[in-house]
N, C-alpha and C positions, 0 to 999 in steps of 0.2 A: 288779247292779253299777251304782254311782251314775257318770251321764257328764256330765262338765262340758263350757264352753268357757271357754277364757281369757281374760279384753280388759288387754290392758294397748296404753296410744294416746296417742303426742303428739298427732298428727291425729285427733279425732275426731269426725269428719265421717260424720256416718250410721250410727254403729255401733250405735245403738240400734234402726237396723230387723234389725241382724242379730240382735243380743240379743234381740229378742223373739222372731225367729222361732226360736231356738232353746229358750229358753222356753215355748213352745208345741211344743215336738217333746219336751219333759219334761228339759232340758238344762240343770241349773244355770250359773249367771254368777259365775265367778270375776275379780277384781277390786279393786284397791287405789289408794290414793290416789285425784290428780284423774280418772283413768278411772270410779274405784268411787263420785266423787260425781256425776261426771256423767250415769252409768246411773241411778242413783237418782234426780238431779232429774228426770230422766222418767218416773218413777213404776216404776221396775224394779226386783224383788227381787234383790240382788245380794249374795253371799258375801266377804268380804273375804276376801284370799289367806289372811291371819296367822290368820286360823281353821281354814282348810283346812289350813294343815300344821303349827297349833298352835306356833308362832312367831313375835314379836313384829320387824316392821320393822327394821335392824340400820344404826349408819354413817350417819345421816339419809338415808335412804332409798337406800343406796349395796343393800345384799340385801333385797330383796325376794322376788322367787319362785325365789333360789338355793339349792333343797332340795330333796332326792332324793325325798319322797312329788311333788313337780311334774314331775319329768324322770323317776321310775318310771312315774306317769301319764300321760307325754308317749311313752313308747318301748316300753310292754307292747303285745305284738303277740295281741292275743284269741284268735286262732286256734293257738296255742304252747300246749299245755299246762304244760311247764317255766315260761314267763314268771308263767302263773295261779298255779301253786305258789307262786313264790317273792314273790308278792305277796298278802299277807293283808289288805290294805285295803279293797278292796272298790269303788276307784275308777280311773278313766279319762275322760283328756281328749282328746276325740274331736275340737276345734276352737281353733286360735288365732287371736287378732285379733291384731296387735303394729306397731306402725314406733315409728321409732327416736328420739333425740333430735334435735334440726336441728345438726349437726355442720356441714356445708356451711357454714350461716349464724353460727355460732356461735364454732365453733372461729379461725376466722382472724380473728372478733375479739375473742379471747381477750389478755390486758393479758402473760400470761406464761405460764408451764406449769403452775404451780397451778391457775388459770381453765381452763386450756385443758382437761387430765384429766377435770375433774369433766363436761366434755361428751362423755366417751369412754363407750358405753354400754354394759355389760358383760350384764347381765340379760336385756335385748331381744332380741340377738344369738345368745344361750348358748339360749335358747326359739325361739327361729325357725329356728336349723340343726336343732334337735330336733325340732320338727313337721313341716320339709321331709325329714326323714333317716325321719320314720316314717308319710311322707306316702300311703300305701297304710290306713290305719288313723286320720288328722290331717288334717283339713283348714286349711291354716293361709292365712290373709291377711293381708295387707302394706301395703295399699291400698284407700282407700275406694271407689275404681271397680271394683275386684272383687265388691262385698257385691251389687249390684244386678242383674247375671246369673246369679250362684247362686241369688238370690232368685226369679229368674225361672223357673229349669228346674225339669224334672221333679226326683221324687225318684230314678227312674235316672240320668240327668244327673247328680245332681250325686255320685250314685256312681260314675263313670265314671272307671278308671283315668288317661283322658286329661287330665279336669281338674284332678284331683289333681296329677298330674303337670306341670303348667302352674303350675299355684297353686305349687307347693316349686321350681321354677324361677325365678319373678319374684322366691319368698322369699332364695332362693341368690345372685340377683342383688344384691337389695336387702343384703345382707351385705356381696358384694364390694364393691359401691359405698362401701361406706361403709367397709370396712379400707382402701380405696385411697384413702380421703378423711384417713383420722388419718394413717397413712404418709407421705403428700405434705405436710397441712402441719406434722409433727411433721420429717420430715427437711428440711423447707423453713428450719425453725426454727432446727432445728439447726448446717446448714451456714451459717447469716447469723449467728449468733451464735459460730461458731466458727470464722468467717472473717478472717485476719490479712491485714495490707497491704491493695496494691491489688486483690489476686485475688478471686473470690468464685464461689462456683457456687451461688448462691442470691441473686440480684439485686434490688434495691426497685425499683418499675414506679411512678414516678408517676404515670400513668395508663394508658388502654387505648389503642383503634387512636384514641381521638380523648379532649382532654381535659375533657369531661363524663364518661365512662366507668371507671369502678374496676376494676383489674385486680391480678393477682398472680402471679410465674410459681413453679412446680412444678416439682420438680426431678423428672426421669425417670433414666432406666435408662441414659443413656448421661451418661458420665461427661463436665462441660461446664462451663469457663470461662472467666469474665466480667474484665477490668479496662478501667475506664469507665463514663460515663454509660451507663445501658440504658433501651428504649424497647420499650414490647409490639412496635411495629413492625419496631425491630432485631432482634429475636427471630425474627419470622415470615419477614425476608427472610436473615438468617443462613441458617434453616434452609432455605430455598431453595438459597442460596449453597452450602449444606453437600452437600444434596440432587444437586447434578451432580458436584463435583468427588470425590466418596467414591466415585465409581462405577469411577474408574477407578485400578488401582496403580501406586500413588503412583511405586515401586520403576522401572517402565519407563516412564507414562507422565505426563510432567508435565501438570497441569488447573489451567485459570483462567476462572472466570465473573466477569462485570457484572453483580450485580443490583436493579434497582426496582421494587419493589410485588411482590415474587416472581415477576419476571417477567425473563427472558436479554437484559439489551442488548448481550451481548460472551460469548464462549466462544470456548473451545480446546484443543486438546488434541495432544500432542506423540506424534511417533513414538518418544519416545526421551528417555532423563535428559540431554541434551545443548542440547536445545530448549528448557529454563525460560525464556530469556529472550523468546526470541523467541513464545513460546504466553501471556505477558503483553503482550507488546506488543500483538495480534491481537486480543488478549478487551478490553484498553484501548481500541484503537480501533475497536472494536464501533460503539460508537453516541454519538458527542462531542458530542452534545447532554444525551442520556438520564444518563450515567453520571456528571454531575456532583450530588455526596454520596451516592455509590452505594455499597452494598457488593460487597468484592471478596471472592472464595474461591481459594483453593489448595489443593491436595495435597499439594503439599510446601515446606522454607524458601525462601522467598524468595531467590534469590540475588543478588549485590553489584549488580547492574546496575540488577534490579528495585528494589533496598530505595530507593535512590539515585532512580530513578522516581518512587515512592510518597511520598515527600517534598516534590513538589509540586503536587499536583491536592489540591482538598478532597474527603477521604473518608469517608463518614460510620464506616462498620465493617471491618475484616477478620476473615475466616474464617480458623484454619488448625489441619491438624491437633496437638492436643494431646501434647508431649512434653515434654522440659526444654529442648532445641534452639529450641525456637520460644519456648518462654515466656520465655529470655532475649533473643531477636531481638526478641520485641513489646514487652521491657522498656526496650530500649536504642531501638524505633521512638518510643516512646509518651514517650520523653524529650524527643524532639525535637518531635514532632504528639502533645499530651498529649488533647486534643479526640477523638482516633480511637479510637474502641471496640475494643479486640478481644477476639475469641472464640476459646475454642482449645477443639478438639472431639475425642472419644476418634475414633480409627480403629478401626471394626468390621468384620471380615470373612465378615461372614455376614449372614441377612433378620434384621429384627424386625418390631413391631409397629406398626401406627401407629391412632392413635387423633384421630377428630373428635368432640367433641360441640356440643349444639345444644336449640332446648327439643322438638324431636320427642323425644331420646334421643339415646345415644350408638353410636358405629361403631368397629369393630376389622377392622382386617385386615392382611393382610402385605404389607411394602414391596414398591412395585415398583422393575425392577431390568432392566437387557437380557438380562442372561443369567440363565436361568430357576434356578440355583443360588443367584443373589445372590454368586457371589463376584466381585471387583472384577474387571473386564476386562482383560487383558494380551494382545495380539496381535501381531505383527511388520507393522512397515507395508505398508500394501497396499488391496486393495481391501474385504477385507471389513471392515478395522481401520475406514477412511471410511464403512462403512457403518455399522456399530455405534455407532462416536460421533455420527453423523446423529442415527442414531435415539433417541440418550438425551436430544441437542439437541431434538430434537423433544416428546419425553418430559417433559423439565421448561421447555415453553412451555406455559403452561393453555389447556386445549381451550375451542374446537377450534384444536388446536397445528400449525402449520409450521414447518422450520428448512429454510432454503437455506443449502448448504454446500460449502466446495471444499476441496482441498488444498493448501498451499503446497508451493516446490519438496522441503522435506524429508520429504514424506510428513504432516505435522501436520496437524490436520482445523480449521479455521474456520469460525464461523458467519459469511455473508454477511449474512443478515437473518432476523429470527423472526416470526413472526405467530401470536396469538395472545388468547384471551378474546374469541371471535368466537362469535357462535350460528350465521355458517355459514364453509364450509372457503374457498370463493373471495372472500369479503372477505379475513380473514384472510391470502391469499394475496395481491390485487392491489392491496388496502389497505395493509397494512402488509410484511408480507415482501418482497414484488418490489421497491417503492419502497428500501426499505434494503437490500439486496441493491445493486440500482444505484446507489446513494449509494456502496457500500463500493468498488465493482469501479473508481467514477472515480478514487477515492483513490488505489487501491495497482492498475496496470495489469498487475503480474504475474497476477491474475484475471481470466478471462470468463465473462459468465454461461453462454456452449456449453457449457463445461465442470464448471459445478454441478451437483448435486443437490438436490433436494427431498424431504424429507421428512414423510410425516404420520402423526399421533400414530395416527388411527385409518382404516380402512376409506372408498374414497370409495363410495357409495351414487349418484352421476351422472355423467355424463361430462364435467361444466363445468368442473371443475377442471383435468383432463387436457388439456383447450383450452386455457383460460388459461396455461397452462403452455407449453403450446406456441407460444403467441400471443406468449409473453413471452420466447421463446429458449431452453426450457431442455427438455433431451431425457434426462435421468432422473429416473426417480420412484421412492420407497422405500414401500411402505404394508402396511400388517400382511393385509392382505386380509378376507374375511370378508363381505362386502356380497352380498345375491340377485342384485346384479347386477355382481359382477365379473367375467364374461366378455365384458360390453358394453364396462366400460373398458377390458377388456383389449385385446380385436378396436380400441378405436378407438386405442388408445393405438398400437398396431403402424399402423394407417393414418396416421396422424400421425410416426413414426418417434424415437416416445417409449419408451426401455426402463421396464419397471417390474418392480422384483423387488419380492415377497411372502415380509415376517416371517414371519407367521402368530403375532407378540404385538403386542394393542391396548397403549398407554400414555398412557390418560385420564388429566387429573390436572386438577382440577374445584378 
């Protein structure tokens, strides 16, 4: 039986040492177009596809190796008898080379959807799920920094279940990557083009977090809109904004953040649907320095008190969530403050996903959330209701995060002061947290700091904190635990006459 490998390569970057070496193991090079001239200018004997399966190119070059002698010899399994039957040809492709067109690069600057299709790559894609699906049999690559470790190994190596299986994994990846790439900006396209009035759930970014930078936003999974000027940066602090208040329902408990640079100048959260106004007022006077062209967030409409508030400070964005209720409240706001962004964002009651990328690669993982269900938190006021919204106050300060926090007379939970984006916990604390804490408590004297708490995002690893703390007046502590040495804090924190209860959930958020 004649065994081929296939290169078909936008990047062809070193594929000629793989060519050879397969060529030397008695492995024909199959190969067409700019691939099949650039094996050749290396002096490589190379098959053109259209020989191989006796078919001429079709659609300017739209089919190429879409034909079942390529995808019979991409999926016959040698060890089948049935499969050898029913294949009388006599051949098998035991290796693919393949990546794709630059769609990333390409596509978003595409003039319209004509332009944009013809970077949609059907051929490439349809051969690499087929070499990673008969990857026990197919050794397929995706990337030129794989060719030089195969090259390397033994020839058990590079027989080895494991690497196979690695190789049709990064190929599997390189797929998804790139349907989640036409998806985004083919639905990006669609909702801006099909977007009427002021609304928009697919926004033009003039630029990025600064304006040398080119950006573009992507429309995801939760259903989200826009009317106003938008800023990647409004984007990033929204979903901050968004990020506290969805944690709690809407239904029992009303929620209001301040936020700058993704970071809590003001929170609150009520015991009760009764308390709207007054759990704006408390997240407002958070930090009357910070929150000016801040974005605010809500849980739920605003009521006549607050809209009537919001009328006069400069704001840069509002959060709220997404219904027909709010989008005529922001219609009739945006009349009056036509300058204010707002955002109005679906209400989900469950995890999803969230995703970073970056040039290491990209990261997925599931929301964090206080309660380990993800569904929005509903308590009756009390103590543990103050402690759980500590802790989410804490949660969305970036680590290493503190929230000092107290209760007003109705049971509502207030942030005193946050501290926060510290590389260690007692700056954070005596830098920034305790300073704004004491700023808040001069203001409004229904507060002392005796009577706060503190909370930290993650585990203390030393006992400085628990001093500081105590040095500063304040005799409760909330922390996920978790440190080799939480029984030192603990022993000192009782000698100091500091309670400290133990979550036992970290809430990094980097």
């Amino acid at each position: 039986m004649k065994l081929w490998a296939l290169f078909s390569l936008t990047d062809k970057t070193d594929c000629e040492k793989l060519a050879s070496h397969f060529l030397k193991e008695g492995v024909g090079i199959l190969a067409s177009g700019g691939t099949k001239k650039y094996l050749e200018d290396k002096g490589l004997l190379v098959t053109d596809i259209s020989d191989f399966t006796g078919e001429p190119e079709r659609f300017g070059g739209r089919v190429k190796t879409l034909h079942h002698k390529v995808y019979s010899s991409l999926l016959l399994r040698p060890n089948e008898a049935s499969d050898l039957a029913q294949w009388p040809e006599a051949s098998r492709i035991v290796a693919v080379a393949c990546n794709f067109y630059s769609f990333e690069e390409k596509g978003p600057a595409s003039k319209d959807f004509d332009e944009l299709v013809e970077w949609v790559d059907i051929g490439g894609p349809t051969m690499v799920r087929a070499a990673a699906k008969n990857c026990k049999h197919v050794w397929i690559f995706t990337n030129s920094t794989q060719y030089s470790g195969f090259l390397a190994a033994t020839p058990a190596q590079r027989e080895s279940p494991t690497l196979r299986q690695r190789l049709a994994l990064e190929a599997f990846t390189l797929v998804r990557n790139l349907d989640e790439a036409i998806v985004t900006e083919w639905s990006t396209r669609l909702e801006r083009n099909s977007a009427s009035g002021a609304w928009t759930s697919a926004p033009l970014l003039e630029y990025g977090e600064n304006p040398h930078q080119k950006a573009r936003f992507e429309v995801g999974t939760t259903a989200v809109e826009f009317s106003g000027r938008v800023s990647y940066n409004n984007v990033r602090d929204s979903e901050a904004a968004w990020r506290f208040v969805n944690e709690f329902d809407a239904s029992a408990h009303p929620a209001v953040c301040v936020v700058k640079h993704q970071t809590l100048c003001g929170a609150a959260v009520g015991a009760s649907p009764s308390q709207a106004a007054e759990v704006f007022r408390w997240a407002w006077e958070g930090d009357p320095v910070s929150r000016f062209g801040g974005i605010i967030g809500f849980n739920t409409l605003p009521d006549p008190v607050t809209t009537e508030a919001l009328l006069k400070p400069f704001i840069e964005v509002l959060v709220l969530p997404l219904s027909s209720e709010t989008k005529a409240w922001a219609e009739a706001y945006r009349a009056k403050k036509e300058r204010v962004l707002t955002v109005l964002v679906e209400q989900k009651k469950s995890m999803h996903t969230e995703m970073w990328s970056g040039t290491l690669g990209s990261l997925r993982q599931a929301s964090d959330h206080v309660l380990e269900s993800g569904v929005p938190l509903k308590l009756p006021a009390g103590e543990e209701f103050w402690m759980r919204v500590s802790e989410w106050m804490g949660a969305c300060s970036k680590s290493n995060g503190l929230a000092i926090t107290a209760c007003d007379r109705s049971g509502s939970v207030v942030l005193l002061g946050a501290g926060q984006g510290q590389p260690n916990r007692v700056e954070a604390f005596s830098k920034l947290a305790m300073p704004r804490a004491v700023a808040f408590v001069e203001r409004f004297k229904e507060f002392q700091i005796e009577n706060a708490l503190l909370c930290s995002d993650a585990f203390l690893p030393f006992l400085d904190l628990v001093e500081a703390m105590h040095a500063a007046g304040l005799r409760r502590l909330v922390q996920p635990g978790g440190s080799k040495n939480d029984i030192k804090v603990l022993d000192r924190a009782r000698e100091l006459g500091v309670k400290v209860e133990i979550t036992g959930r970290r809430h990094f958020w980097h």
